[in-house]
Every structure is written in structure tokens, then in C-alpha cells.
KOLSEZA-365402 format. One record per atom (N, C-alpha, C, O, CB): x, z, y; residue in three letters. Coordinates in steps of 0.001 Angstrom, whole numbers, plus 500000, padded with zeros to 6 digits. Last residue first. Glycine has a CB too. Layout:
# KOLSEZA-365402
XZYALA...
//
This chain:
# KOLSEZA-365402
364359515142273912UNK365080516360274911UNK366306516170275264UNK366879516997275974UNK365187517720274338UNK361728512931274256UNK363027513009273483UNK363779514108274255UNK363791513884275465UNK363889511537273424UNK358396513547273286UNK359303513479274103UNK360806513822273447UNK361071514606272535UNK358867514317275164UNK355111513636272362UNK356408513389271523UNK357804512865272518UNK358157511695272373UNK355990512098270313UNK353452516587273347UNK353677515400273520UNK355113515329272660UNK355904516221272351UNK353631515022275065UNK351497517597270284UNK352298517954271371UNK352813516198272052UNK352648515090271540UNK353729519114270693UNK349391518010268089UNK348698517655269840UNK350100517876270817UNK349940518270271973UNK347119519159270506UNK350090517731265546UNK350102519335266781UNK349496519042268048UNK349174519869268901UNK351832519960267362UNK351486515701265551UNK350230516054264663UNK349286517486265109UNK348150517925264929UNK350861516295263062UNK352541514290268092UNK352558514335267202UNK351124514771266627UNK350012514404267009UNK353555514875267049UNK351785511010270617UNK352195513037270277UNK351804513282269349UNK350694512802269118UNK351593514355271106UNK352457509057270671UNK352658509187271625UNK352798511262271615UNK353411512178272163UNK351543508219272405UNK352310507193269078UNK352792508105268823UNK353162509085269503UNK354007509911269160UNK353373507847268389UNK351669503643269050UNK352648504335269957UNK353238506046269520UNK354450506247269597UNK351805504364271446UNK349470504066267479UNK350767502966267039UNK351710503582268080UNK352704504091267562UNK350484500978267296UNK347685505544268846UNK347676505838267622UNK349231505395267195UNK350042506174266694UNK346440505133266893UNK347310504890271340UNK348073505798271252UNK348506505873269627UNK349628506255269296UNK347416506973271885UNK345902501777270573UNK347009502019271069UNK348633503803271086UNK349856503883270966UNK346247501650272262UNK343542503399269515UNK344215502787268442UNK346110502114268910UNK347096501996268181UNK342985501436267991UNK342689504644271952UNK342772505291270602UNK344192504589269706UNK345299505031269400UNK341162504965269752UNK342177502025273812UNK343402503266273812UNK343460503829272706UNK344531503550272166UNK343268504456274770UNK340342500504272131UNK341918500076272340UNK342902501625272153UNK343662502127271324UNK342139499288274229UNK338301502519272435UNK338896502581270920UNK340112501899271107UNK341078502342270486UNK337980501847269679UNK337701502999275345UNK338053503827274333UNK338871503674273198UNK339851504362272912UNK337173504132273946UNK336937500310276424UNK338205500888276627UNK338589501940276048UNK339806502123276057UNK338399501120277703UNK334942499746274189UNK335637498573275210UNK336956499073275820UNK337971498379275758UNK334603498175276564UNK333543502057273562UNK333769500823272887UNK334925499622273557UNK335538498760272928UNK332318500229272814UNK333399503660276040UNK334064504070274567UNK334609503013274135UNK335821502800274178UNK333137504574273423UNK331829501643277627UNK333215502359278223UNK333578502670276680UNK334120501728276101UNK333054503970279494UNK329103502223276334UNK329880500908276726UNK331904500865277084UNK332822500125276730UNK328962500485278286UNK328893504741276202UNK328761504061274747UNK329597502962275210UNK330663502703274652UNK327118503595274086UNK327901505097278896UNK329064505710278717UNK329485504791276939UNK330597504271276846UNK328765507717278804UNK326250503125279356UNK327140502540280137UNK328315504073279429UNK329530503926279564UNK326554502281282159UNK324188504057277835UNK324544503027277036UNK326283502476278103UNK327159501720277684UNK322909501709276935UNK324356506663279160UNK324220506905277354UNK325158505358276938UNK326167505249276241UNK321949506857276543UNK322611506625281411UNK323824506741281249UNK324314506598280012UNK325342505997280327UNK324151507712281692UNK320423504654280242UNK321412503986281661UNK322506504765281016UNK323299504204280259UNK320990504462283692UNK319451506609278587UNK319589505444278024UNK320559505015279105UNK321724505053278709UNK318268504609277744UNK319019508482281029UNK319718509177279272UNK320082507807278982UNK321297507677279130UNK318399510058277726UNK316404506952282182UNK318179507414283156UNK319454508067281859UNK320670507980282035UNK317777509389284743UNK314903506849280468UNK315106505739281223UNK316620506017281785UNK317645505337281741UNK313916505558282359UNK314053509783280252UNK314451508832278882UNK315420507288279572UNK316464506867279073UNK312537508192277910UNK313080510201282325UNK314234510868281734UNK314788510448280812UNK315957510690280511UNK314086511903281400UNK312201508270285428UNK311615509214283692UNK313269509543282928UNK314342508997283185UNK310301507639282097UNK313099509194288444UNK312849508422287449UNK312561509126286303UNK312643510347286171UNK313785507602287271UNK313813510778290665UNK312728510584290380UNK312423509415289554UNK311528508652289918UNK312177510634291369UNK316937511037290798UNK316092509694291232UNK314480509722291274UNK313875508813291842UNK316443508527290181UNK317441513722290149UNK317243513258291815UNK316843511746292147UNK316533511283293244UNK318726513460292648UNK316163513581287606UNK315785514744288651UNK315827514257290089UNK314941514259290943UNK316818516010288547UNK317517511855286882UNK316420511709286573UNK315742512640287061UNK314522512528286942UNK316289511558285482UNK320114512663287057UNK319869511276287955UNK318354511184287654UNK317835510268288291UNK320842509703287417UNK320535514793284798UNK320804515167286242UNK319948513976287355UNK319272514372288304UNK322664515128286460UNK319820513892282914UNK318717514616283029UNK319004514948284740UNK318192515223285623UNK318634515967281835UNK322265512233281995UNK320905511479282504UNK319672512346282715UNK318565511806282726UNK320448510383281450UNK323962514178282413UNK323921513387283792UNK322580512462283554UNK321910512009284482UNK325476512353284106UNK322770515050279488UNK322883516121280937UNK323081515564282406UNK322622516119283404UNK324226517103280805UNK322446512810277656UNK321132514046277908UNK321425514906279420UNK320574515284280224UNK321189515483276363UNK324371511503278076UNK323407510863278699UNK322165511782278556UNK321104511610279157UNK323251509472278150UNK326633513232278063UNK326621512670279002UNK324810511798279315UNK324262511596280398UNK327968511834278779UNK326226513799275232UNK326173514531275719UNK325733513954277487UNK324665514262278015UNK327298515188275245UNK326455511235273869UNK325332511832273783UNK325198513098274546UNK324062513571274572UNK325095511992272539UNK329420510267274608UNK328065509675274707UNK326489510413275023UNK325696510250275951UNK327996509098273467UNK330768512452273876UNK330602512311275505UNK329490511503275397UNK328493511869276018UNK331883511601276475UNK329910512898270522UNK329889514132272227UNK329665513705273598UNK328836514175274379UNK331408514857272620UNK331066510461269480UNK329596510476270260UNK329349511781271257UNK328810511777272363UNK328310510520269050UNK333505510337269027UNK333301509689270285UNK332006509844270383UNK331539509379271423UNK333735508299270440UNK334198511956266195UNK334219512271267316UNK334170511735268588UNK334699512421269463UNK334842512691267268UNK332694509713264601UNK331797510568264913UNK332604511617266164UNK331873512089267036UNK331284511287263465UNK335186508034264550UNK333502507382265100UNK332830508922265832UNK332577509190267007UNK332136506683263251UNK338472507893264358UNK337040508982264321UNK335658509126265047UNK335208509980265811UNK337437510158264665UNK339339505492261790UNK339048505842263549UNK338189506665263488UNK337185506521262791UNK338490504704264616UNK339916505232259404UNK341034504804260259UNK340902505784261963UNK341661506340262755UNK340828502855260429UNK338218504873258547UNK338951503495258462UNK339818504103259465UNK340393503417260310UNK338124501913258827UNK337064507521260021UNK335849505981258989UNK337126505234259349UNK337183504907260535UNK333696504997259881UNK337311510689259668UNK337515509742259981UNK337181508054259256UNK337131507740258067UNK338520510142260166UNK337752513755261088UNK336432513328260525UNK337109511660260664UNK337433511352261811UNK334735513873261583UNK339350515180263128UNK339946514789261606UNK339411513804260954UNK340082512999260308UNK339850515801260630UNK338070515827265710UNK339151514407265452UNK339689514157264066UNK340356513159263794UNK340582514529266344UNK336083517438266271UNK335698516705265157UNK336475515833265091UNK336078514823264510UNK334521516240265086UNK337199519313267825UNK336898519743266636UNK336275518929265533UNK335990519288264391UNK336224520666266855UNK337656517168270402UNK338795517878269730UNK338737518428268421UNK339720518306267691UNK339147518877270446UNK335098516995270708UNK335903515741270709UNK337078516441270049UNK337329516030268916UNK336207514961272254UNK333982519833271289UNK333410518474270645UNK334223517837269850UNK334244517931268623UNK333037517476271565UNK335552519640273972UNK336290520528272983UNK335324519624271182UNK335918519047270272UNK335779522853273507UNK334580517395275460UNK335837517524275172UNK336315518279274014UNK337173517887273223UNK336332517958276152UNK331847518128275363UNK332001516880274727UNK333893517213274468UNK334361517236273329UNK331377515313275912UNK332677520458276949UNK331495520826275660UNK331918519351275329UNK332892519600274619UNK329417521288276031UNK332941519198279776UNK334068520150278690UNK333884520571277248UNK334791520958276510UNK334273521528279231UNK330933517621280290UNK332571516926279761UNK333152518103279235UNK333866518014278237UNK333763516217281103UNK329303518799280967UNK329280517871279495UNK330338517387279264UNK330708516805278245UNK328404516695279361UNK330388520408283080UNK330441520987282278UNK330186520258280984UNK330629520741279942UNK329831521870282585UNK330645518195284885UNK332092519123284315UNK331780519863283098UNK332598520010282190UNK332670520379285440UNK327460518210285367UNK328477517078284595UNK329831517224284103UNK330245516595283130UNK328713516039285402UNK326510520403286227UNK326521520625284945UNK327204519138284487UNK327454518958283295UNK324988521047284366UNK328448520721288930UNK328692521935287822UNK328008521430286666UNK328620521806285666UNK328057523503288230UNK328753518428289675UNK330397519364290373UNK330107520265288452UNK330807520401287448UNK330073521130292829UNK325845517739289835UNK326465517225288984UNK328449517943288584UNK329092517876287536UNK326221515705289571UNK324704519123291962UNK324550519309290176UNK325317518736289580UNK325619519269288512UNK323386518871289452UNK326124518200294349UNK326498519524293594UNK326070519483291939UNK326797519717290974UNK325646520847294382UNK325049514591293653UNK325216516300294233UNK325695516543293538UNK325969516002292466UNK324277517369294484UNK323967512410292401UNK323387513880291774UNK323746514852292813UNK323030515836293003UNK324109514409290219UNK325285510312294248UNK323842510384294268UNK323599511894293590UNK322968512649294330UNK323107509035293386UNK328905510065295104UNK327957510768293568UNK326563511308294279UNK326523512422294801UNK328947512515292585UNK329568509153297462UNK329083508217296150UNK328318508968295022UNK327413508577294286UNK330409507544295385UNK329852511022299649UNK328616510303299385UNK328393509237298191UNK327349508619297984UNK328372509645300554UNK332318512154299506UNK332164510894300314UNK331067510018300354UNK331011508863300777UNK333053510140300023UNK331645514654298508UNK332144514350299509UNK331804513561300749UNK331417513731301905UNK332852514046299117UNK330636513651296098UNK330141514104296739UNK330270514385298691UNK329483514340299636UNK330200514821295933UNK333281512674294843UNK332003511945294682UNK330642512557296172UNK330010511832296941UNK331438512439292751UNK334849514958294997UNK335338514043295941UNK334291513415296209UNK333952513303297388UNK336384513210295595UNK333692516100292595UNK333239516806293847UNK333829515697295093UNK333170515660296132UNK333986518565293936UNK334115514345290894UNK332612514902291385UNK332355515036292649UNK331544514601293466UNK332269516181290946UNK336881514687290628UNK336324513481290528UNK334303513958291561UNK333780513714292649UNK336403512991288338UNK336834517827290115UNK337921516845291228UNK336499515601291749UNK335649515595292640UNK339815515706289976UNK335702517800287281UNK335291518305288720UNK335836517952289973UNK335054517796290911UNK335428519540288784UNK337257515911285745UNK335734515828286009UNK335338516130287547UNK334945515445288491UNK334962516923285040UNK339760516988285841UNK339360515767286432UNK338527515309286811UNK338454514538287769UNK339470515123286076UNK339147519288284696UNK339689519413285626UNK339197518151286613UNK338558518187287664UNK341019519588285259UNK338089518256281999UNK337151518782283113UNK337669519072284369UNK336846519158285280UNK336535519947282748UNK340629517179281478UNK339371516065281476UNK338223516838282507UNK337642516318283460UNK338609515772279605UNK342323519292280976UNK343164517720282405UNK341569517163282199UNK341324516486283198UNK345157515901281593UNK341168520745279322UNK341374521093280410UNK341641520318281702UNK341368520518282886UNK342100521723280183UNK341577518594276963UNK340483519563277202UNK340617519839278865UNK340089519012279609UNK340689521043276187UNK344052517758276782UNK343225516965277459UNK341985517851277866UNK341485517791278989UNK342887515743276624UNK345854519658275242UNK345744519467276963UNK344762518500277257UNK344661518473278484UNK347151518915277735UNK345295519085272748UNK343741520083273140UNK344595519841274873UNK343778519869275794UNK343461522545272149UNK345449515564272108UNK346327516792272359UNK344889517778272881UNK343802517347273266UNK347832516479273751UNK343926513604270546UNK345704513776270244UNK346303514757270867UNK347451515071270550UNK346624512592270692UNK341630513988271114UNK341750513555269785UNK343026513716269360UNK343360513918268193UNK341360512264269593UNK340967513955274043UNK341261515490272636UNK341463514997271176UNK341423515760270210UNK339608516713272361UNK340901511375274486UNK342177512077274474UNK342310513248273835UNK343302513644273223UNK342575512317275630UNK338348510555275336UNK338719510135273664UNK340590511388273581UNK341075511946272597UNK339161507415273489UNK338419510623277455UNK337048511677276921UNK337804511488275011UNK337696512134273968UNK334629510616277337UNK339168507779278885UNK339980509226279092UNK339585510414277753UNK340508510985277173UNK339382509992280829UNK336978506814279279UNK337471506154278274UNK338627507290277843UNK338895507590276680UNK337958504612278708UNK335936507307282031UNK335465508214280197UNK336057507895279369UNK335902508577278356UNK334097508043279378UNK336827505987283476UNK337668507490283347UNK337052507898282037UNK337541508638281183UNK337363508811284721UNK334838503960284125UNK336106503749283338UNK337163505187282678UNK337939505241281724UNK336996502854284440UNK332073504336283814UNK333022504802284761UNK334193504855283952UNK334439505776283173UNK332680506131285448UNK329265502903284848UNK330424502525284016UNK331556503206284547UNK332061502822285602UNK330683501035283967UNK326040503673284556UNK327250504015285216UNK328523503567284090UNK328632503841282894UNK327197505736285631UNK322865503575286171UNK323617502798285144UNK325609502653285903UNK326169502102286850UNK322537500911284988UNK323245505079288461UNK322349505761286854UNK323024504755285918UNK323690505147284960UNK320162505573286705UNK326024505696290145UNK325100505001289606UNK324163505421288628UNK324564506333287905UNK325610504147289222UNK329259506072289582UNK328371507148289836UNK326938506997289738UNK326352507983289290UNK328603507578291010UNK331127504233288691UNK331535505702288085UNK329759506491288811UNK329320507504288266UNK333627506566289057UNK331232502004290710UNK330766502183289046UNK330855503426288432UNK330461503372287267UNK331596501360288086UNK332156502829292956UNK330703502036292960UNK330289502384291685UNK329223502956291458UNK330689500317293164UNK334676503825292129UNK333492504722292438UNK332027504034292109UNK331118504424291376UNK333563505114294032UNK336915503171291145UNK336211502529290553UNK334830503239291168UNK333841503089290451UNK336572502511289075UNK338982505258292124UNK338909503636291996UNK337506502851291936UNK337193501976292744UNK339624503242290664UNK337788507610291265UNK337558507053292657UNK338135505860293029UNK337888505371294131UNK337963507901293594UNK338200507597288504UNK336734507558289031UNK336880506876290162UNK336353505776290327UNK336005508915289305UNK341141506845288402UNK340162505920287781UNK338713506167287980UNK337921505257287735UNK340371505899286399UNK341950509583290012UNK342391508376290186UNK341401507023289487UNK340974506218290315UNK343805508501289619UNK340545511465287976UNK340331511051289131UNK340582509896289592UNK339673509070289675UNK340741511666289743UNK342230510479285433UNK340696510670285197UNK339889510322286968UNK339075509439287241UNK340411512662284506UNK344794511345286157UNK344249510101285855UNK342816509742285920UNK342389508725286468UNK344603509861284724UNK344359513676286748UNK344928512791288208UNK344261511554286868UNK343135511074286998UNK347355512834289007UNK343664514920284023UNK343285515039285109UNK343483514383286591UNK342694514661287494UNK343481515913285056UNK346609513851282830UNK345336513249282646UNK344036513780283799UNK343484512866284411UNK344969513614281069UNK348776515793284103UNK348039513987284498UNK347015513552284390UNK346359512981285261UNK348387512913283891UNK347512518003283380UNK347317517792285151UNK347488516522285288UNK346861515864286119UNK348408518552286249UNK348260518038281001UNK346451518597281418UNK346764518162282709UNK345683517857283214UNK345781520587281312UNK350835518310280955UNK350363516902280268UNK348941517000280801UNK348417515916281060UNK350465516766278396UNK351676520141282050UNK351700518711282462UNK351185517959282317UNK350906517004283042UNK352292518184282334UNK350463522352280421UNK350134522018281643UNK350264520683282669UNK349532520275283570UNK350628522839282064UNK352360521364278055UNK350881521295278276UNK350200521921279758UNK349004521633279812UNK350269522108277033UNK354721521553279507UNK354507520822279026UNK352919520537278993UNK352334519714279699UNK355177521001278130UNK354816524420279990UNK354878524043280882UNK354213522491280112UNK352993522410280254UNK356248524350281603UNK354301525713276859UNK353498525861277976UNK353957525176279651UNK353227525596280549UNK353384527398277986UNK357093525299276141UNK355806524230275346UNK354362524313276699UNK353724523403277228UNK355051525261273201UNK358453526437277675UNK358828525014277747UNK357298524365277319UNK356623523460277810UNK360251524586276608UNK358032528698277143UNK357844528804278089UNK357784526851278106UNK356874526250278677UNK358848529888278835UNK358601528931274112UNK357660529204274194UNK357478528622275529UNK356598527769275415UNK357463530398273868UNK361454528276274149UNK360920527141273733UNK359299527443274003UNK358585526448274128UNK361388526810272184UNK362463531012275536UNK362254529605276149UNK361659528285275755UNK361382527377276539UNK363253529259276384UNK360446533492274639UNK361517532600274920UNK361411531030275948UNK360629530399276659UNK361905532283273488UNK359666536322277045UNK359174535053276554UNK360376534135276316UNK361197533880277197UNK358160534416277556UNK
//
């Protein structure tokens, strides 16, 4: 294996293991709000990152499950276990999602790749909280749906449009680092 090969693959492992600490780090900050039926969990704003590198794919469900399962742990994540396995899992299906529709673009910004986590998140954690709340299903989809929609809008599209001007990695999804 050369070395630029070995380099690129360390790199994207780096880059998948911050964002993953990040993702955690900002759930379990923010727990009260990250777990709730009506849930604001600032880490989704994270969910927009396959847009500039496929390492996010992996650092987002990584993070997911971390995040969950700590949730569980310590008694903040109300779903349980269901959630360790099918909420990691709307994040990884919204992630890759998020990654195959980042070209698609209105002005500038790729609308249609930020609905995956939305719509994904509020059919599968709002089917999850609607099982263990014993609430209607539509009711807990909308909670999560509009508090994940909420997060996009508010801390999603800054970052977007921040990484965007910054450059932060090229056209390749690599990071843009000086050697």
C-alpha cells in the first residue's frame, strides 16, 4: 500500500471519529433536549455533513450509537435499547440519503438533501416514542419531525453555508489540509 493511499485512509478515519465525538459531545451536552418526544438535539445539525465528506457517514452513526447508548445508560433516552438500534440506524439511511442527494441544488443550498434526517427521524424515533409513550403516532412523528426540521433550519443551514465559504474540503469530500 502506498503511502498517499494509507494517509488518505487515516485521514478519513479522523475525520469520521471527530465528528462522531462531536455529535456525542453535543447530545450529552444538551441531553434534556436531545431525548424528549419533542426533541431538539443540536447534534442533528451534524446530519448535514455528508454533504462535504462520505466520513461523516460513519462519524454520524458512530455518534448516533455512542450518543444513545450513553442516553440509556444514564436514563435520559426514554426509547431504550430501541432506539441504540433503530435510531442509529435513521441516521445512517438519512446519512448516506444525505450524501446521494448533495448535488441536487436550489440557490445555492441542497434543500432536498436535508429532508432524510427530517423525515426519516420523525417516521422511526417518532414511531420509536410512540410505542414507549403510548401516544398516537402521528403526534410523536410531528414532535420529532418539527424539533429535527427546527435544528436543520437554525443550526444546519449556517453550518452548511459556513463550511461552504470556509472550504473546509474539497470536491472529493477530502479534508482541505495544508501538508
Amino acid at each position: 500500500m502506498n503511502k498517499k493511499h494509507t494517509r488518505s485512509k487515516l485521514v478519513f478515519m479522523a475525520v469520521a471519529g471527530m465528528i462522531a465525538a462531536l455529535y456525542t459531545a453535543a447530545t450529552m451536552a444538551l441531553a434534556p433536549l436531545s431525548f424528549p418526544n419533542i426533541q431538539f438535539r443540536a447534534s442533528e445539525a451534524l446530519t448535514l455533513l455528508p454533504l462535504f465528506t462520505p466520513a461523516a457517514v460513519p462519524g454520524l452513526t458512530i455518534g448516533c450509537i455512542i450518543s444513545n447508548t450513553v442516553g440509556v445508560a444514564t436514563g435520559s433516552n426514554i426509547a431504550g435499547w430501541i432506539d441504540v438500534i433503530f435510531g442509529s440506524a435513521a441516521t445512517l439511511i438519512a446519512a448516506i440519503l444525505t450524501r446521494l442527494l448533495r448535488k441536487i441544488e436550489f440557490k445555492g443550498i441542497p434543500f432536498l438533501a436535508m429532508l432524510p434526517p427530517v423525515v426519516l427521524n420523525a417516521l422511526i424515533v417518532g414511531g420509536e416514542l410512540a410505542i414507549v409513550s403510548k401516544l398516537p403516532f402521528w403526534l410523536c412523528a410531528l414532535e420529532v419531525g418539527g424539533g429535527e426540521l427546527g435544528v436543520i433550519v437554525i443550526l444546519g443551514i449556517p453550518l452548511v453555508l459556513a463550511l461552504k465559504k470556509l472550504k473546509l474540503f474539497d470536491d472529493e469530500g477530502n479534508l482541505n489540509i495544508r501538508k
